[in-house]
TINUTOR-748457 format. One record per residue (C-alpha): residue number from 1; x, y, z. Coordinates in nm, 2 decimals. Example, Ala and Ser with C-alpha at 12.3 -4.5 7.8 and 13.67 -1.06 7.14 Angstrom:
BEGIN
<node 1,<1.23,-0.45,0.78>>
<node 2,<1.37,-0.11,0.71>>
! end
This chain:
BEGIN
<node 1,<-5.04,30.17,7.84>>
<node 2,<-5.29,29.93,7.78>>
<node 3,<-5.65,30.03,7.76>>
<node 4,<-5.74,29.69,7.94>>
<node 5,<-5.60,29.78,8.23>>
<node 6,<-5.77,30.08,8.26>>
<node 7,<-6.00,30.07,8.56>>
<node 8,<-6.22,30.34,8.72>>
<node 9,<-6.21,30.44,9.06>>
<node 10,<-6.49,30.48,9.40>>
<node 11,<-6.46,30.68,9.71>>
<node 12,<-6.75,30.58,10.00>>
<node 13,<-6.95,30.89,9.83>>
<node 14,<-6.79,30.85,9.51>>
<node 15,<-6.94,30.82,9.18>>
<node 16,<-6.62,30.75,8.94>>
<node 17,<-6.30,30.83,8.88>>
<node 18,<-6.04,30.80,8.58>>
<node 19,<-5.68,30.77,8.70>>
<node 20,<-5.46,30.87,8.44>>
<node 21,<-5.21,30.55,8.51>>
<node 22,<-4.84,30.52,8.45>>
<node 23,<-4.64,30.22,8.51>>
<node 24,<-4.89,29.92,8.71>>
<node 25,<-5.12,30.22,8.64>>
<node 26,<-5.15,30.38,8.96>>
<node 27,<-5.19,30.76,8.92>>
<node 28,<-4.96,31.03,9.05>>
<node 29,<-4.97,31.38,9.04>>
<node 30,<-4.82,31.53,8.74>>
<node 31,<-4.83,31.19,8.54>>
<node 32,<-5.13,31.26,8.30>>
<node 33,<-5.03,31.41,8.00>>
<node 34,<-5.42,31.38,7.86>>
<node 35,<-5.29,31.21,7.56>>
<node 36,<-5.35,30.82,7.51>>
<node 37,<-5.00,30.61,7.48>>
<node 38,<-4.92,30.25,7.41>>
<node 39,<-4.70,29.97,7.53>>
<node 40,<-4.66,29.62,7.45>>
<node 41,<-4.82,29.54,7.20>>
<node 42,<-5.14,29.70,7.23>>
<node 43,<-4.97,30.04,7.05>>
<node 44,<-5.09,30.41,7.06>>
<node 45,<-5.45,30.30,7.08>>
<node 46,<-5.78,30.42,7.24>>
<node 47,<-6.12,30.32,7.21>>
<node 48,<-6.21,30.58,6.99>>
<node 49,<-6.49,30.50,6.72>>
<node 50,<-6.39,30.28,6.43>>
<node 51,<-6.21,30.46,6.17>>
<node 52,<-6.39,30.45,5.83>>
<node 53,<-6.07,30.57,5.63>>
<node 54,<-5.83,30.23,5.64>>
<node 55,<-5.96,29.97,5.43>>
<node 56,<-5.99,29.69,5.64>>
<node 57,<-6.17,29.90,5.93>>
<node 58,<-6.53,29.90,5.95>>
<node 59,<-6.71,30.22,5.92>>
<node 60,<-6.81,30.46,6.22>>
<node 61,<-7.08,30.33,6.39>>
<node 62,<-7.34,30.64,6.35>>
<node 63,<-7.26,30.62,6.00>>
<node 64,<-7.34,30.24,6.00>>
<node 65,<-7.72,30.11,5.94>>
<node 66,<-7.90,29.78,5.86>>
<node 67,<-7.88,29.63,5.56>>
<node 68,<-8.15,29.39,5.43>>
<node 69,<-8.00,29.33,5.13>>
<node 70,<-7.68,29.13,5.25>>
<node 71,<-7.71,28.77,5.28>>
<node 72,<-7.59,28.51,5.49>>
<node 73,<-7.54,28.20,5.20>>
<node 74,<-7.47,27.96,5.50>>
<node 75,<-7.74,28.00,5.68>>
<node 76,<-8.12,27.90,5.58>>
<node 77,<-8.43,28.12,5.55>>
<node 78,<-8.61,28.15,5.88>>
<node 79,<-8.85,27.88,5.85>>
<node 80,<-9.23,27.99,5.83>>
<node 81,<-9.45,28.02,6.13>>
<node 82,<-9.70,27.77,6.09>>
<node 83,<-9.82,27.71,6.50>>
<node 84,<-9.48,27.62,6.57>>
<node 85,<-9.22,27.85,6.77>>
<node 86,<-8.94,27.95,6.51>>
<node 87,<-8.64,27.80,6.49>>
<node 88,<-8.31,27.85,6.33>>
<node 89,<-8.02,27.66,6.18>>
<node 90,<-7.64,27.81,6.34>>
<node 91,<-7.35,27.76,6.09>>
<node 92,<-7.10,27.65,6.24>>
<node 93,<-6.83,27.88,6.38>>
<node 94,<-6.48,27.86,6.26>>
<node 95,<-6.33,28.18,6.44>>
<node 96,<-5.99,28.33,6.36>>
<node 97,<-6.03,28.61,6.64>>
<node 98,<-6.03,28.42,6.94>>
<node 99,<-6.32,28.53,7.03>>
<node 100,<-6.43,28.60,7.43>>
<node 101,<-6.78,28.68,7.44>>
<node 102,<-7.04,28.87,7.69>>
<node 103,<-7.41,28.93,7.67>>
<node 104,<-7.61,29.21,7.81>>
<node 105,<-7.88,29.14,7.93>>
<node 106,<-7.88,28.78,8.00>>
<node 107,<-8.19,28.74,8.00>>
<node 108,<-8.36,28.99,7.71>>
<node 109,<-8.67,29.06,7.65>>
<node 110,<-8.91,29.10,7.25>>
<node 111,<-8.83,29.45,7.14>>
<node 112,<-8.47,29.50,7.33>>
<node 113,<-8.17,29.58,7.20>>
<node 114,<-7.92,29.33,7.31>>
<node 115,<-7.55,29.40,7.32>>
<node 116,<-7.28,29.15,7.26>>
<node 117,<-6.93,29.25,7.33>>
<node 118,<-6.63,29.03,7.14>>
<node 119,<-6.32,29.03,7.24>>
<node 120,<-6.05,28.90,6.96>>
<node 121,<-5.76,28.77,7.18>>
<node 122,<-5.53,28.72,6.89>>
<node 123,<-5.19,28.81,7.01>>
<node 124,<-5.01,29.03,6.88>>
<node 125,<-5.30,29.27,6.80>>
<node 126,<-5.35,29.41,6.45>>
<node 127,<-5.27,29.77,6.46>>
<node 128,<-5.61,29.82,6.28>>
<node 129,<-5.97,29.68,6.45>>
<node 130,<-6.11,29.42,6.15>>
<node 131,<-6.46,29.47,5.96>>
<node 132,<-6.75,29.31,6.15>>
<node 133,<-7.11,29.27,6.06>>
<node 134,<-7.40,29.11,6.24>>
<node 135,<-7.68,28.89,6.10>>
<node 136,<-8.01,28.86,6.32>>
<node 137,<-8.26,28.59,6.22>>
<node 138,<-8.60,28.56,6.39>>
<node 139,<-8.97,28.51,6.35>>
<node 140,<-8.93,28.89,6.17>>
<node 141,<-8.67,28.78,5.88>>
<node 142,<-8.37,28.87,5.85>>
<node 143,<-8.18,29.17,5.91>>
<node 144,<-7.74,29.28,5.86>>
<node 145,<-7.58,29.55,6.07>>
<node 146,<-7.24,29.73,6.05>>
<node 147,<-7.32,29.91,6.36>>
<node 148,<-7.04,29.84,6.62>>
<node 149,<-6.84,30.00,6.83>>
<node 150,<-6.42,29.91,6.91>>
<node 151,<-6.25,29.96,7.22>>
<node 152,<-5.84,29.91,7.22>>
<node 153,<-5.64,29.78,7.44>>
<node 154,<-5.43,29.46,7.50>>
<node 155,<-5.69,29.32,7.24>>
<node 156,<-5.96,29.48,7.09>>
<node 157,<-6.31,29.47,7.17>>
<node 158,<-6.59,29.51,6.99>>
<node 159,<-6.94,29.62,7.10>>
<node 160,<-7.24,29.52,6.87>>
<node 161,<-7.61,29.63,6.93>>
<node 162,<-7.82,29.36,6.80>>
<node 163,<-8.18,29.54,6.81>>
<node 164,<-8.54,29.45,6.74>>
<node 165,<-8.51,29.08,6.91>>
<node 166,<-8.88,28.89,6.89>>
<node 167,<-8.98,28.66,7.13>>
<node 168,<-8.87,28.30,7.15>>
<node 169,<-8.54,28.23,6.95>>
<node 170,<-8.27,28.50,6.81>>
<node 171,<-8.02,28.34,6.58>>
<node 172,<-7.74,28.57,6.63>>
<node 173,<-7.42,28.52,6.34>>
<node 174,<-7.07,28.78,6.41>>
<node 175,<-6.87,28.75,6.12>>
<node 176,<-6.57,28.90,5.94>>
<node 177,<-6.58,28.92,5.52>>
<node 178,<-6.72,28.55,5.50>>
<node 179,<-6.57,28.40,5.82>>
<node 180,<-6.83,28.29,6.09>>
<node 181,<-6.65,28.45,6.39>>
<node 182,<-6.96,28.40,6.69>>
<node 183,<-7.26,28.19,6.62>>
<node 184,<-7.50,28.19,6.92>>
<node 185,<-7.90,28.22,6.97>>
<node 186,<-8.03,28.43,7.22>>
<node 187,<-8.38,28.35,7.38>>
<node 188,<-8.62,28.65,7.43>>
<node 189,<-8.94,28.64,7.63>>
<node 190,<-9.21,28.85,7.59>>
<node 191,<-9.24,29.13,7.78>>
<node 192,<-9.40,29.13,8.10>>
<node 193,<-9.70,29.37,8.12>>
<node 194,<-9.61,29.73,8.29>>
<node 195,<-9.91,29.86,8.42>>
<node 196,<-9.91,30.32,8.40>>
<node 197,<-10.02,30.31,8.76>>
<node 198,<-10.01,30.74,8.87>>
<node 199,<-9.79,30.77,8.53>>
<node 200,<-9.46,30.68,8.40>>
<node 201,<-9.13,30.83,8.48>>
<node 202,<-9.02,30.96,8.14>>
<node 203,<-8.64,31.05,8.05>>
<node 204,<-8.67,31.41,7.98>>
<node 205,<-8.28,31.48,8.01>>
<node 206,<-7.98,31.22,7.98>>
<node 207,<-7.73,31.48,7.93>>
<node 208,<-7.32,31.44,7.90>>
<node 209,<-7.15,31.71,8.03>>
<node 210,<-6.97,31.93,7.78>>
<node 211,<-6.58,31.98,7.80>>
<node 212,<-6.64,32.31,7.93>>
<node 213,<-6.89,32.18,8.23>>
<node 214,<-6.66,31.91,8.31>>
<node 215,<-6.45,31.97,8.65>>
<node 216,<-6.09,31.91,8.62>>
<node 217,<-5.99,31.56,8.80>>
<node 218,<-6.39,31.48,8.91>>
<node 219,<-6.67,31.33,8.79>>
<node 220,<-7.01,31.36,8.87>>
<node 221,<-7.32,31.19,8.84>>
<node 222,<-7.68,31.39,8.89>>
<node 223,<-8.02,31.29,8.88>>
<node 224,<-8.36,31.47,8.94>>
<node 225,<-8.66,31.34,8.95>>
<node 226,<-9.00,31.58,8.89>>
<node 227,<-9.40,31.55,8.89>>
<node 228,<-9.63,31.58,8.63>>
<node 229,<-9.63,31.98,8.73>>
<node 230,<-9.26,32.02,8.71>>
<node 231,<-9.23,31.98,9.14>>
<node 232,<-8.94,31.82,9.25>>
<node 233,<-9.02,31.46,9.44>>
<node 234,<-8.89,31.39,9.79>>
<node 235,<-8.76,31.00,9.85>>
<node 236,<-8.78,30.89,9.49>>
<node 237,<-8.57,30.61,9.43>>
<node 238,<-8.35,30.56,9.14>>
<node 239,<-8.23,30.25,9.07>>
<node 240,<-7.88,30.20,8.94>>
<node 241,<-7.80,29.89,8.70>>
<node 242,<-7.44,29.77,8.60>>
<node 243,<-7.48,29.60,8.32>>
<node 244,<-7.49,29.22,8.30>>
<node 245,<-7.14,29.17,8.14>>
<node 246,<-6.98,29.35,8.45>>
<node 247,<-6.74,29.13,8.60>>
<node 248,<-6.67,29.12,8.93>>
<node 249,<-6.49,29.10,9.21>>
<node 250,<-6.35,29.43,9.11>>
<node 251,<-5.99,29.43,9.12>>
<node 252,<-5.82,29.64,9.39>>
<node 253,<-5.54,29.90,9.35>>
<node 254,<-5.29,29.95,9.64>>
<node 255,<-5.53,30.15,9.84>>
<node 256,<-5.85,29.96,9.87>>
<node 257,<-5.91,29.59,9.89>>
<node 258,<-6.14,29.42,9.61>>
<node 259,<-6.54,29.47,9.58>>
<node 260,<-6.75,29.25,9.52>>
<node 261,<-7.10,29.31,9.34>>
<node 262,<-7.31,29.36,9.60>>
<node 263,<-7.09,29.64,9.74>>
<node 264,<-7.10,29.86,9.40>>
<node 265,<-7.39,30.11,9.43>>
<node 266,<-7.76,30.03,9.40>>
<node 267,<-8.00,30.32,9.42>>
<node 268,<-7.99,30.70,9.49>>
<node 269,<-8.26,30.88,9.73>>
<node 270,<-8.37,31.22,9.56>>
<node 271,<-8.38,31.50,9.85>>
<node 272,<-8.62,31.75,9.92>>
<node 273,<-8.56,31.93,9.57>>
<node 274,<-8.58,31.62,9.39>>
<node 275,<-8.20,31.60,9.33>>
<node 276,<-7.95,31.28,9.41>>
<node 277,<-7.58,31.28,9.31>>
<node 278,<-7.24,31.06,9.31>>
<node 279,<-6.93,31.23,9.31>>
<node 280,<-6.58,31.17,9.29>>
<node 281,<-6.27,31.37,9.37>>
<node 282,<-6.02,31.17,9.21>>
<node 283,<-5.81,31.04,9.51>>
<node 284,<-5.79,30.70,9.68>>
<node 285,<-6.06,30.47,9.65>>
<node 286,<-6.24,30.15,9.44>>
<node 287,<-6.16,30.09,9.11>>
<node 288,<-6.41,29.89,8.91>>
<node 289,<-6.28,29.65,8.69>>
<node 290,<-6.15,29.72,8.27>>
<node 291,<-5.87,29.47,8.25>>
<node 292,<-5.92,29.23,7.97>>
<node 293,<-6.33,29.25,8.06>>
<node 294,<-6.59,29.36,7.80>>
<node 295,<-6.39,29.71,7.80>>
<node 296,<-6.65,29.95,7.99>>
<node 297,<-6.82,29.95,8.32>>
<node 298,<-7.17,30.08,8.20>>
<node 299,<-7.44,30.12,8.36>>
<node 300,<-7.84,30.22,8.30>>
<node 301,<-8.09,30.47,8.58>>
<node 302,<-8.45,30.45,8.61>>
<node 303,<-8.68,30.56,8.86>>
<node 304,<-8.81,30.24,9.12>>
<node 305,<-9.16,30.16,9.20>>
<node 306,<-9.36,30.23,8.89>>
<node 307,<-9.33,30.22,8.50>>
<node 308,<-8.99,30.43,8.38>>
<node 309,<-8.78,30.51,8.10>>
<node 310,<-8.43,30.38,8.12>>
<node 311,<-8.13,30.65,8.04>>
<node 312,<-7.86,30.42,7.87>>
<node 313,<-7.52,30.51,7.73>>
<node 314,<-7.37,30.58,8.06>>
<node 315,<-7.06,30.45,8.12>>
<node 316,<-6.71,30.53,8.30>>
<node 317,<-6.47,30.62,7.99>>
<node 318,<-6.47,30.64,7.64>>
<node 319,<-6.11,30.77,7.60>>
<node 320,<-6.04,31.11,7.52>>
<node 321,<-5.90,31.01,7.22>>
<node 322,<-6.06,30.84,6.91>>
<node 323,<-5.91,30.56,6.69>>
<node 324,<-5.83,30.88,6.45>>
<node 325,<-5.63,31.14,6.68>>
<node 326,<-5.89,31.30,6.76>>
<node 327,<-5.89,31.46,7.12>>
<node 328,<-6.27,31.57,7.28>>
<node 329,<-6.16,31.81,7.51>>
<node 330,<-5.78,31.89,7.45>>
<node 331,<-5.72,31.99,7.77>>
<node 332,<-5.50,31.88,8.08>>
<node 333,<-5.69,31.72,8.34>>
<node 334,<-6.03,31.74,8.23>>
<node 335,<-6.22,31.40,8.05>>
<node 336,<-5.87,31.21,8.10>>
<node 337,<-5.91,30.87,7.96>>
<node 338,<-6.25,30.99,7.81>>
<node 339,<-6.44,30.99,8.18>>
<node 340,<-6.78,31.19,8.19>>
<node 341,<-7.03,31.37,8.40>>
<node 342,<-7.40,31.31,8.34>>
<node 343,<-7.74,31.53,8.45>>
<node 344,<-8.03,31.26,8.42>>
<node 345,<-8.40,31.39,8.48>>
<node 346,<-8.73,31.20,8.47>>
<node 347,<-9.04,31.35,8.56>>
<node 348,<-9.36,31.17,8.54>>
<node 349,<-9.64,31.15,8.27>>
<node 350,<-10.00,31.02,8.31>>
<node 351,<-10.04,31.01,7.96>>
<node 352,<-9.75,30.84,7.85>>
<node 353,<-9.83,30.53,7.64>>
<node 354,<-9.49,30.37,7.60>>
<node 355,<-9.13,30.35,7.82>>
<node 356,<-8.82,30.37,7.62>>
<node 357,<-8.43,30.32,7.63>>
<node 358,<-8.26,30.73,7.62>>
<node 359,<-7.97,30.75,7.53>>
<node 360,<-7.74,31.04,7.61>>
<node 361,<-7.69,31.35,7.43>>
<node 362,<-7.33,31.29,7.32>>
<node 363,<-7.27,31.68,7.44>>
<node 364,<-6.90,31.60,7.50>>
<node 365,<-6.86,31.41,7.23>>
<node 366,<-6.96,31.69,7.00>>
<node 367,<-6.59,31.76,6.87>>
<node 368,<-6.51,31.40,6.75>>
<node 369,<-6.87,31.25,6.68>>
<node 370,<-7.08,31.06,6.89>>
<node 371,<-6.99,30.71,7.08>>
<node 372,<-7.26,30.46,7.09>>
<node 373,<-7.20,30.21,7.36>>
<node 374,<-7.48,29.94,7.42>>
<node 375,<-7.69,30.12,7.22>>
<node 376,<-7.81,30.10,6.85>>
<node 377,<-7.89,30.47,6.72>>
<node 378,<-8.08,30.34,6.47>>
<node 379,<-8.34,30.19,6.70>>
<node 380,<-8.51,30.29,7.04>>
<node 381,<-8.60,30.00,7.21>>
<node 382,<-8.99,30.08,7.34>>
<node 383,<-9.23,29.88,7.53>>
<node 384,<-9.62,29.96,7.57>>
<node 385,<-9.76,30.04,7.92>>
<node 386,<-10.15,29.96,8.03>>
! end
């Protein structure tokens, strides 16, 4: 079974939900053994953290951390700012990956982590996911990463974080050992003044649902949103974002014709206690799209009409089964292909000087180590409110 393939389904009220697929993966009872298998040439794989232990693997990504002191010989020092917007050299790219790349967001701005997401076509796959490191060059030096994260699958795919852009030009360099794999600038602007109006909607919960909470074939997706006092408000509006890299028209299982983007879900509409939820039996329905894509369907909340924190890290599978064997949950039926439940609260502070990515908890993840998708752990991406 092939991790690309691997697509998530929607119901009319449905949140997600995570087939366990045989065959043109289409999911029957009884089929799911919980336990990730391979055909082809993709192997036993998953898209489990990468493994630190195999020489040629890069290390685990919450392990992982900049590193100023590596150097990038082929490329020049960032040129000093003398009145003149900065610029930078790209080496040129000689890839031996095959490299397929997305960008979230298109269109960044100073201060934001932006994620790029490689895929190596090379076919066959290596049975291990290769060493990658990231050079950023801006106006504010120069700075390495090892912080990545690898989904498997027909080919892997690898998810780098590329934090702390400045505004104007980001000289961007992927490469593996001394081999320039992705060379590519990415243009920031500065950020747009958010004004605190009656406060800012702060992320005081973004968390994943432990194995124990999880339901057995159903996700869920819950959000409350809260006043300064703690009260629960009537006819907020949260805002749901698919990342940019999501490609569309989703592709359609047997049930269901295709989507395309405008038809995926927007916004939620808190009730009378402040609560709004998505929620999927797993049964016929959407699937959004995994298939040789950037790997994920992710997706970010915030609160609408005012200044608000942004709960990231959500997504619609992980696998339940990391590059190293290890299973989260171990049980029949429940995270099946690494699907999980979130609880997301805001509630809003006058005082607040700042809004911020927040990532999740990693509560499910507890057993094997956290997952960081589209998100650096080393950096929270901030921005100042006025």
């Amino acid at each position: 079974m092939e991790r690309d393939a691997v697509q998530t389904r929607w119901t009319v009220v449905a949140w997600w939900r995570a087939p366990c697929l045989a065959g043109l993966l289409l999911w029957t009872a009884g089929s799911c053994t919980g336990k990730v298998e391979g055909a082809g040439d993709a192997g036993a794989v998953d898209a489990g953290a990468v493994d630190a232990a195999p020489s040629d693997r890069g290390p685990r990504p919450d392990n992982a951390a900049w590193d100023s002191s590596k150097k990038a010989p082929d490329v020049g020092k960032p040129k000093p700012d003398k009145g003149k917007p900065f610029s930078c050299a790209l080496p040129a790219a000689a890839p031996t990956l095959k490299p397929k790349v997305w960008q979230h967001p298109k269109q960044p701005h100073a201060g934001q982590t932006a994620v790029l997401s490689v895929q190596s076509r090379v076919s066959p796959k290596p049975s291990k996911a290769h060493a990658l490191s990231v050079t950023l060059i801006n106006s504010a030096g120069k700075r390495t990463s090892t912080t990545y994260d690898v989904a498997g699958g027909k080919y892997w795919v690898y998810h780098l974080p590329v934090a702390k852009l400045a505004a104007g030009e980001n000289c961007v360099i992927v490469r593996r050992g001394s081999t320039v794999e992705v060379a590519r600038k990415i243009t920031a602007a500065a950020p747009a003044k958010l004004p605190r109006g009656n406060g800012v909607w702060k992320v005081t919960r973004n968390h994943q649902w432990t194995c124990s909470e999880q339901p057995t074939y159903g996700n869920f997706l819950k959000v409350k949103v809260m006043d300064q006092a703690g009260k629960p408000v009537k006819g907020a509006k949260v805002n749901i974002r698919w990342t940019d890299d999501t490609v569309y028209p989703v592709k359609p299982d047997k049930s269901a014709g295709s989507w395309a983007a405008h038809k995926h879900p927007k916004q939620l509409t808190t009730g009378s206690d402040g609560k709004a939820s998505l929620t999927t039996p797993w049964g016929t329905g959407i699937r959004t799209p995994i298939d040789a894509k950037p790997g994920y369907l992710m997706f970010t909340l915030s609160v609408a009409g005012g200044a608000s924190d942004t709960a990231v890290e959500l997504t619609s599978g992980l696998w339940e089964t990391t590059n190293a064997g290890c299973n989260y949950c171990g049980k029949y039926g429940v995270n099946v292909y690494g699907h999980w439940s979130y609880t997301v609260e805001f509630r809003r502070d006058t005082a607040a000087k700042q809004v911020c990515e927040v990532p999740t908890d990693h509560a499910g993840q507890k057993k094997c180590g956290a997952r960081h998708l589209y998100h650096d752990p080393k950096h929270t991406s901030c921005r100042p409110v006025q």
